[in-house]
N, C-alpha and C positions, 0 to 999 in steps of 0.2 A: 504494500500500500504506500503511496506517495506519502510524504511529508508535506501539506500543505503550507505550513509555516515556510518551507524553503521560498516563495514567491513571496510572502512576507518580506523575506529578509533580501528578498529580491526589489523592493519597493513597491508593491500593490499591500492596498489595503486587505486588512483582514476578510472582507466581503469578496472582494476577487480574488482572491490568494486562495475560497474554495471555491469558484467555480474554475478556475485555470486548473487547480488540484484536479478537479473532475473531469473537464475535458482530456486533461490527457491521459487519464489512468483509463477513462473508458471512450477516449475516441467519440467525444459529443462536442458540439459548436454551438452553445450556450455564448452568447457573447458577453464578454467579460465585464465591458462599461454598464453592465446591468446592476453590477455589484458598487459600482464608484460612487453613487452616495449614500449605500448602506455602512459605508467604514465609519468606524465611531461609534456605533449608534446609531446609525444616521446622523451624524454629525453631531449632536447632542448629550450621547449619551444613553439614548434610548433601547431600544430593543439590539442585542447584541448583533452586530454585522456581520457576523461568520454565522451566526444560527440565521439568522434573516436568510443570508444566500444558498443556507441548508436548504431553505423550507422553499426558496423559488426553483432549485434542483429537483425536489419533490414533487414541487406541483409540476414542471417541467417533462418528469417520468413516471408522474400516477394521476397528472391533472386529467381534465376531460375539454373538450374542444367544444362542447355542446352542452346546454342546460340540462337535455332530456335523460343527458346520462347522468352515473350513480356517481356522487362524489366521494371516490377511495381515498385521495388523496388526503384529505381534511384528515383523518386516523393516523394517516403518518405522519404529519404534520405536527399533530398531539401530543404521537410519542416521540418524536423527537423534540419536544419542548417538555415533555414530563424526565426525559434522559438530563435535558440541561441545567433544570429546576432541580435536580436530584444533586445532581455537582456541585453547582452553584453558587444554591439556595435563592436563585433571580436568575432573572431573563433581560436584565438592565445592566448594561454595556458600566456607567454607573457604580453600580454595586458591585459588579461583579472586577470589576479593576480596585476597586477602592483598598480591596486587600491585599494589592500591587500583584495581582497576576499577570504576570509577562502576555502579551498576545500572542505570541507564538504557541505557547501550553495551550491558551481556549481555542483557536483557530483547531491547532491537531485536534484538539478532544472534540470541535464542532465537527470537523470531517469525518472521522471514525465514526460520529454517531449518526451521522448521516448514513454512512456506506453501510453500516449497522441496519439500520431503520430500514433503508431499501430491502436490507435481506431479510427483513422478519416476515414472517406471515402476519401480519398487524390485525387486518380484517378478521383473522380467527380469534386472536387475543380478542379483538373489541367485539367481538360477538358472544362470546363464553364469561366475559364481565358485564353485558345486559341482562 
């Protein structure tokens, strides 16, 4: 598995540091400036920018193109914000530095739980906790 941090340390923000991760581990064309003002927070602080770019990779590979269909994606979505809330203890860019975590640690650990999340069978977990 790539080390997403390495584009980190390459100058892209935490938000595109995992979609370029992504791209090139599996050969997808996600464009990268999708990610350019989710760094920070969104600039702010806000919602973590590596999980942000998680979660547009998700809808990306479980989204749906049409209303009429069933939306899977949203469950993955979930648990990979139930993964990062479990780390964490937040989902705020914010807080979650505040206790001087390097970006490069949450960037890796947003990837993995990403590539993670992809492989779960999610939908059966969320059907057997209904």
């Amino acid at each position: 598995m790539i080390k997403a941090s390495k584009f980190h340390e390459e100058g892209y923000n935490c938000a595109e540091s995992i979609i370029k991760a992504y791209n090139e581990e599996y050969n997808k064309d996600i464009p990268v400036k999708i990610g350019t003002g989710l760094g920070g927070g969104c600039g702010i602080g806000s919602l973590c920018g590596a999980m942000n770019a998680a979660n547009i990779i998700i809808g990306f590979e479980k989204g749906r193109e049409d209303a009429s269909e069933e939306n899977i994606g949203k469950p993955y979505v979930q648990a990979a914000m139930i993964e990062l809330n479990k780390k964490y203890e937040s989902f705020l860019c914010s807080d979650i530095r505040i206790d001087k975590q390097h970006c490069d640690k949450i960037i890796d650990f947003a990837y993995e739980n990403l590539i993670q999340t992809l492989n779960r069978d999610v939908l059966a977990n969320n059907k057997e906790e209904k």
